[in-house]
N, C-alpha and C positions, 0 to 999 in steps of 0.2 A: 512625320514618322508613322503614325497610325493608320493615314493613308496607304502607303504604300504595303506597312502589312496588312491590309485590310483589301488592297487589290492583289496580294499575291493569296491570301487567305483561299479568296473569291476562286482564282486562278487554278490554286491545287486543288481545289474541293472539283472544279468543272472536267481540269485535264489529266489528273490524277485519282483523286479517291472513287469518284461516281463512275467512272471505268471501272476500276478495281471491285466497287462492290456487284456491276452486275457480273462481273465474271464469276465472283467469289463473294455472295453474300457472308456480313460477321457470323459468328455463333451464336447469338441471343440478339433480341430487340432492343434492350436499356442493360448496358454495364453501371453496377453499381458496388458500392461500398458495404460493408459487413452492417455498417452503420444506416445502409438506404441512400447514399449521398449519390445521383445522379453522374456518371464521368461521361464528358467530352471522350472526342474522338483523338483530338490533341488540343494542345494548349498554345497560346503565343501571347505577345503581351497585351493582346488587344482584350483579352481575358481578366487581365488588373486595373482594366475599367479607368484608366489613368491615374490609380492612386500615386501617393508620395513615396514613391517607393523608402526612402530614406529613413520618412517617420515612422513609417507601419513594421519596416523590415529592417533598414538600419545597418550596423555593422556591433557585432561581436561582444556583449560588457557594453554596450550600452543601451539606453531605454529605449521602448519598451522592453528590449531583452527578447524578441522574436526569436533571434539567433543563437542568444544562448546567454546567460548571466557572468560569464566569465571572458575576456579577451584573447587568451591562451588556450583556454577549450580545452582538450586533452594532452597537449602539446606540453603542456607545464606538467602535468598527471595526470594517468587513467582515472578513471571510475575508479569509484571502491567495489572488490568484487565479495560482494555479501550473500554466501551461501547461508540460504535459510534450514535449520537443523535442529533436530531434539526428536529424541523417542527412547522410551523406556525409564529408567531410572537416570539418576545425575548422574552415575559412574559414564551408563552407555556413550551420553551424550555428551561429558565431557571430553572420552576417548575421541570420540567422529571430530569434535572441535581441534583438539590438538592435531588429526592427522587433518583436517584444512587448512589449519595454520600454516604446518608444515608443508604445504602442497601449493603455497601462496597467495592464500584466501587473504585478503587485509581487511575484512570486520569481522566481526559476529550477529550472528542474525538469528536469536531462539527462537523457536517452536516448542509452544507450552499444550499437555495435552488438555482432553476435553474436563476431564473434569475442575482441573487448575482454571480453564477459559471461563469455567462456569460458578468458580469461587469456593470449590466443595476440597477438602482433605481425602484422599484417596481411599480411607476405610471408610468415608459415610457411604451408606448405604446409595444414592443417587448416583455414586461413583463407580458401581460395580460393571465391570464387561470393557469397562474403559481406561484401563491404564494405561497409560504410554504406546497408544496407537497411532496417535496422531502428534506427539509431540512429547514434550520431558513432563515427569510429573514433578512439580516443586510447591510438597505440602507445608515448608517451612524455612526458617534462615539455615537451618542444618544440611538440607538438599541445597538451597546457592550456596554454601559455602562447598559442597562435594563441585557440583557443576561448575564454578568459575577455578577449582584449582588447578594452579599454576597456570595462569593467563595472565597477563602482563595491564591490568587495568588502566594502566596511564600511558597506554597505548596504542590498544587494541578497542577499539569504538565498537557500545555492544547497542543492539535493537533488537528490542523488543516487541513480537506482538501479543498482546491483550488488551482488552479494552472494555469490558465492565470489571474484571478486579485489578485494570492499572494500576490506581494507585497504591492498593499493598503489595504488589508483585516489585513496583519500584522500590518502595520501601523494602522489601525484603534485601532488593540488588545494593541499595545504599548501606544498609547496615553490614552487610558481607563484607562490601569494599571498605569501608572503615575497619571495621575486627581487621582486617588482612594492614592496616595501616595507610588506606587513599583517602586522601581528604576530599571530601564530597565535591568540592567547587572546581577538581580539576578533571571528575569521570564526565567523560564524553559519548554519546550515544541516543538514540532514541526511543521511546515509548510509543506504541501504536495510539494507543488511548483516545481513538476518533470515536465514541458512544454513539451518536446522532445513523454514520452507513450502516449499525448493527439494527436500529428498527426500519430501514430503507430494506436492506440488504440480508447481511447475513443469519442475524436473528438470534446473536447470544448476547442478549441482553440479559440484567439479572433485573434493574430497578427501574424506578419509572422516571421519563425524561427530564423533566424538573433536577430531582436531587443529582442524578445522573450529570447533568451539565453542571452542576453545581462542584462535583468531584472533579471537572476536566479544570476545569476553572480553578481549585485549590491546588491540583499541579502545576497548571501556568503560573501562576503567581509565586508559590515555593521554588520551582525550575529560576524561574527570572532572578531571583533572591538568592537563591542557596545554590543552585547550579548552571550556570552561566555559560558550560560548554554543553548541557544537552539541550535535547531537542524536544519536549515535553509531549509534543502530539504529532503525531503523522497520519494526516487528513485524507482519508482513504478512499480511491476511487475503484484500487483495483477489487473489492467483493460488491461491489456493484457491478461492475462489469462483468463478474465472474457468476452474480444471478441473473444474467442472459439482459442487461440493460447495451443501449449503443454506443459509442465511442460519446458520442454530443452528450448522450445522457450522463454518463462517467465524468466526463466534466464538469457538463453543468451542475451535478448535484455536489460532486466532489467543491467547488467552489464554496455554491449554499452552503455545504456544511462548517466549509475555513471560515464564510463573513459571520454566522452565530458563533463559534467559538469568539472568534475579534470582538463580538460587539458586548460577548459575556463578558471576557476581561477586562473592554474598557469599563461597562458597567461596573464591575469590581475596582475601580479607581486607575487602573494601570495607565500606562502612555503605550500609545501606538509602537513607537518606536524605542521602547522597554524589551516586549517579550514578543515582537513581530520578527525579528531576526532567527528569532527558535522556532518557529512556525515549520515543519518541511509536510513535503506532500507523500503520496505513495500511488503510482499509476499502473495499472495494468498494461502489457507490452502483448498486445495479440496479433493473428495474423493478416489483417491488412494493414500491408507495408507502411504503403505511403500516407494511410489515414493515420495510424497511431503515431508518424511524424510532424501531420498537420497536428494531432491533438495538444501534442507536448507544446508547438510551438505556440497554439492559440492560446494552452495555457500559461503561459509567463507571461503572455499579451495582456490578459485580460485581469491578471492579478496584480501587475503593476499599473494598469488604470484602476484596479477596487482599491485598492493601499494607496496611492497619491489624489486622488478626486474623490472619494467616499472618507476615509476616515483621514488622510492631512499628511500622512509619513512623509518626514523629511528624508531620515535616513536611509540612503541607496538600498542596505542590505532590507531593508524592513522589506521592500520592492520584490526582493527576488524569489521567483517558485524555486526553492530546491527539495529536490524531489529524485525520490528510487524508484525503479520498476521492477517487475516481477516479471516473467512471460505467462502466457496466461496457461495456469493451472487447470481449465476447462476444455483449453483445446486439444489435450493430451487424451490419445485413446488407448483402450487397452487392448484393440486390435491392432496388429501390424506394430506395434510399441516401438519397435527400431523408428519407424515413420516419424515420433514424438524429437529426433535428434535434430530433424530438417525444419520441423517447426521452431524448436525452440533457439535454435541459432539465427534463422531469417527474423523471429520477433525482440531474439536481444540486437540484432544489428540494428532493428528501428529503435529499438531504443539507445542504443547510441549515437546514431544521426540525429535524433532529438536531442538528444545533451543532456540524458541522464546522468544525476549525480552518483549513483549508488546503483549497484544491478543484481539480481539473484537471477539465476537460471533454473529453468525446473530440471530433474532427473526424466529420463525415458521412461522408467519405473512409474513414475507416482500415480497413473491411472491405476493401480493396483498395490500399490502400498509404501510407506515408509522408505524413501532410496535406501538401496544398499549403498556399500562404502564404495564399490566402485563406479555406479552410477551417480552416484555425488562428486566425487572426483572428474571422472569425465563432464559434465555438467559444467565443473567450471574450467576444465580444463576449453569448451567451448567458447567461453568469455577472453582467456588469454591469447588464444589463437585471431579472435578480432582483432584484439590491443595488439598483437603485436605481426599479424604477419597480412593481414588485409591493407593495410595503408592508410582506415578512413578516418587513423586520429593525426595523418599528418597533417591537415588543414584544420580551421574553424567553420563548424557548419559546410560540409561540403556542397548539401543539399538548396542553401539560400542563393536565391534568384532564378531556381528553377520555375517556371510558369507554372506548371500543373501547382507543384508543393506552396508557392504561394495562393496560388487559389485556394486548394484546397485550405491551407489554413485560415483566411479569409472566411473563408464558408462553412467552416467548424465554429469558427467565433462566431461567428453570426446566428446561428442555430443555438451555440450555446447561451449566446444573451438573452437571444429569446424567451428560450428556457427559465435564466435567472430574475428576468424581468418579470413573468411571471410568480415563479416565487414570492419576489419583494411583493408582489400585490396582494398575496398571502402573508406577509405580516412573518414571513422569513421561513426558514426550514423545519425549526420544530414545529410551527404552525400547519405547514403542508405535510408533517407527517402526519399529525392529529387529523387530518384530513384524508390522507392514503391516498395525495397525489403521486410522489415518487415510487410511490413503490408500483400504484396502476400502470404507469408507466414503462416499468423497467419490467412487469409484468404480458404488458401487450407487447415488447418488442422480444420479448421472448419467446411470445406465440407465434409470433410472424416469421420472425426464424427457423423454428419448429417445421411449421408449415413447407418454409422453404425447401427446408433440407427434405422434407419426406416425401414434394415433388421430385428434387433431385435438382432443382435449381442449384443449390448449394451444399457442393461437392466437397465430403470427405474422404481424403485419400484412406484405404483401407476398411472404410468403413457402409459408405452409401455409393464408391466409386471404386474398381480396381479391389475390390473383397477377394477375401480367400475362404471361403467355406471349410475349407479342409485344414485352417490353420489350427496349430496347437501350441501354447503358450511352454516357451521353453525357458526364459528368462530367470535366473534366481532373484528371489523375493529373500525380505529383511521379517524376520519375526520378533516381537518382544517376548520375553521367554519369562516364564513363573518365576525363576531365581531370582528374575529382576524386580519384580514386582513384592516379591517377599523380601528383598534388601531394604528397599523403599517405603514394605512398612514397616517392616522390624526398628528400621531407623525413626521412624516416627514416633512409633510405642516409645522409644528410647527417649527421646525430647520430652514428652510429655510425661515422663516418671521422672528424669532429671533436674527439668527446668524449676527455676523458684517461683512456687504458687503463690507470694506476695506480691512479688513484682510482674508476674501476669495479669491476677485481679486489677492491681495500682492501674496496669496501661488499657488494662479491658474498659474499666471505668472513665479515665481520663477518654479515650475514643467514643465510649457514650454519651460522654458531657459533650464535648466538641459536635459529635455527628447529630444530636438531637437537635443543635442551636442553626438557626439558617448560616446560608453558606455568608463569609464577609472576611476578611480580611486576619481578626482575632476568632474564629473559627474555621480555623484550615487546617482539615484533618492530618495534614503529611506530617506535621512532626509529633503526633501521637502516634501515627503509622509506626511511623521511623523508631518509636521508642517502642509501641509492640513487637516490632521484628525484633527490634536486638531483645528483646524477652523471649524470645522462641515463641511468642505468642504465633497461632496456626493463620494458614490466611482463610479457612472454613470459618474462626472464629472471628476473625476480623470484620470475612464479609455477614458472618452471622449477627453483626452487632450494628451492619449499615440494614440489612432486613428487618431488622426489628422496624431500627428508627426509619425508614425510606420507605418498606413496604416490597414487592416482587413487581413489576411489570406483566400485565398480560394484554396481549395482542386482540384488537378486535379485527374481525373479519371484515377484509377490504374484497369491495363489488365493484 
């Protein structure tokens, strides 16, 4: 068989393509990948190198899970369509929620603003110029209890991102939903709470890595224990990709940072296959198509060989990447903005031919601000028009046993182990951050990028291709408005005149005692958390109380 396409290969190449190209040389000398990844002119099987196709690729729900970790794929249910939201006060935010709800959003997916991501209460002074720009501001259990009302908690699966003051923002979410009467063990949803891509990538870290992992580790282990349908961490690839790193890089480091989490919790005593089932990921969905497809695919590949040959899981689920995407928030421009609708539709369709669990879609907007209500709506209104009138959730994996998309996934793994192989020789990811490998890294392929694009090698529509000089922005924009900002702190002052000054001290001190003693088993902070929040204790003060004991993080300068 390889014969023969190997002599018609020969055949097209002589009687067909080498005509064609002197008549009509291509358009560049190397087509490549956003990522650098070299493409062929086409693909055929002689291309899979005679792998097993069976083992490597498989079918549907089963191992390695190439194809996707479910045998029904979409066929049994969509994606969950999780529009990401928050901005201004809890009132704002929880209006925009209810009309998603009603619009046929099935999760929730908060946006906390900067001062909340960074652990401050909205009047500290650190907080000023920043309220509710970029997300909701929730300085205490009194703001989640505005924000979650009248949401249906044993139902509605919420995600969260933050990730150095996780664990009291959960804690805040847990003690709301109890007051409102859910019992902890049956709210369902996720916490961003990946620490490790915040000193790679995004850079809002508050403490320094040690105690830091030390907190992701106290919510594993409470989550495993006390809540059994969330998701405690969602291991972040997409703000690495989003500071200009390559698809292999999003990966590979996305990975390094899931096996130090794993290897913190086993260290904490746990079983593999205790709190691996809660494990989910979070990928950037950008615009090359077929790369972000290999990616997804290489990674379910490469995580059920890390979880069955590195650390022993027996249990299938422990096996499985489940994982949401985002479209990428980067590639959205503030010129030509309508343009931002074409993008962000072609990168959620890759992410559905990958076999995302969970999807958000960006608003046209957000190169300029906060979506409005109707650019959120249409956003997801982009998502339902796939599900339901494109066709590509009538099959499982439409895309498998395509040559090119096998290769290509092939050759994303390969690059990515590389990658992790490295790593490991570094003694793991917190080690190579102390080092400022990943971040050089994801640093040089954003200069090369750079570079590209200011050649003009690599064309943005509206921007470095097909510009309009003469354009002018006519789009309505979402503003957060002083009345909001003054509800939000009026409400606060009100907490903190109200609340009983014994039983704040009581939980301020017990969270002292706890946070001072290393991290282990009988020192995990979450149920002092849990008992400061239902105190109205603030989370400035919370995180004010892990600064003492932890110390701030400061970043040395990587060469």
């Amino acid at each position: 068989m390889d014969g023969a396409w190997r002599s018609a290969r020969e055949r097209w190449q002589r009687e067909r393509l080498d005509p064609a190209l002197e008549r009509s040389p291509v358009r560049r000398p190397h087509f490549r990948t956003l990522g650098d990844i070299e493409i062929a002119d086409t693909y055929t099987p002689l291309d899979l190198d005679g792998r097993d196709l069976l083992q490597t690729v498989g079918l549907p729900g089963l191992p390695p899970f190439t194809r996707g970790i479910h045998p029904t794929g979409y066929r049994g249910r969509p994606w969950t369509m999780r529009m990401f939201a928050g901005f201004g006060s809890a009132e704002d935010t929880n209006v925009r929620f209810h009309q998603l709800l009603g619009a046929g959003q099935t999760g929730l997916s908060i946006a906390y603003d900067m001062p909340t991501l960074y652990g401050y209460d909205t009047d500290d002074p650190e907080a000023e110029g920043e309220f509710g720009t970029c997300g909701v501001a929730v300085s205490s259990l009194a703001d989640m209890e505005v924000l979650l009302d009248g949401i249906p908690l044993d139902r509605i699966s919420t995600s969260m991102t933050i990730n150095s003051p996780a664990a009291p923002i959960w804690a805040i979410y847990i003690a709301a939903a109890e007051k409102r009467g859910y019992p902890r063990k049956i709210l369902r949803g996720t916490t961003q709470n990946d620490i490790l891509k915040e000193y790679i990538a995004q850079k809002e870290f508050l403490f320094p890595v040690e105690p830091s992992l030390r907190l992701v580790t106290d919510t594993i282990e409470f989550g495993t224990r006390e809540l059994p349908e969330w998701n405690t961490i969602s291991i972040s690839g997409y703000h690495i990709r989003e500071a200009g790193s390559t698809a292999v890089q999003e990966l590979a480091f996305t990975i390094a940072d899931g096996a130090a989490y794993v290897e913190a919790a086993l260290a904490r005593g746990l079983a593999i296959d205790d709190f691996a089932p809660r494990l989910s990921f979070f990928f950037n969905a950008h615009s090359d198509f077929f790369e972000e497809i290999a990616k997804y695919r290489a990674a379910r590949r490469i995580w059920y060989r890390l979880t069955t040959e590195r650390w022993g899981a027996r249990s299938e689920r422990s096996t499985w990447m489940r994982f949401h995407a985002q479209t990428a928030g980067v590639s959205l421009t503030a010129q030509q903005p309508l343009n931002n609708l074409t993008r962000v539709a072609v990168q959620a369709l890759a992410a559905v031919l990958g076999g995302a669990q969970s999807l958000h879609t960006d608003a046209y907007d957000e190169a300029w601000a906060v979506p409005s209500a109707d650019a959120a709506l249409l956003a997801l209104r982009q998502q339902q028009v796939i599900a339901a009138e494109t066709g590509v959730a009538n099959t499982v994996d439409p895309l498998g046993g395509s040559w090119y998309v096998e290769w290509l996934t092939d050759e994303v793994e390969r690059q990515a182990r590389r990658y992790l192989e490295e790593i490991d020789a570094m003694g793991g990811m917190p080690a190579a951050i102390a080092t400022g490998f990943p971040q050089r890294e994801i640093a040089d392929a954003a200069y090369r990028y750079q570079q590209e694009f200011d050649a003009g090698e690599r064309e943005v529509i509206g921007v470095n291709a097909h510009a309009d000089p003469d354009e002018e922005l006519t789009i309505p924009l979402l503003e957060v408005t002083e009345e909001s900002r003054q509800r939000h702190l009026e409400r606060l002052a009100r907490v903190r005149r109200e609340r009983d000054p014994q039983a704040v001290e009581s939980a301020l001190a017990r969270l002292r005692d706890v946070a001072g003693r290393p991290g282990s088993t009988d020192a995990n902070v979450m149920p002092a958390l849990v008992e400061s929040a239902a105190a109205y204790v603030t989370l400035g003060e919370m995180c004010g109380v892990f600064r003492e004991c932890f110390g701030e993080y400061r970043e040395h300068a990587v060469v």
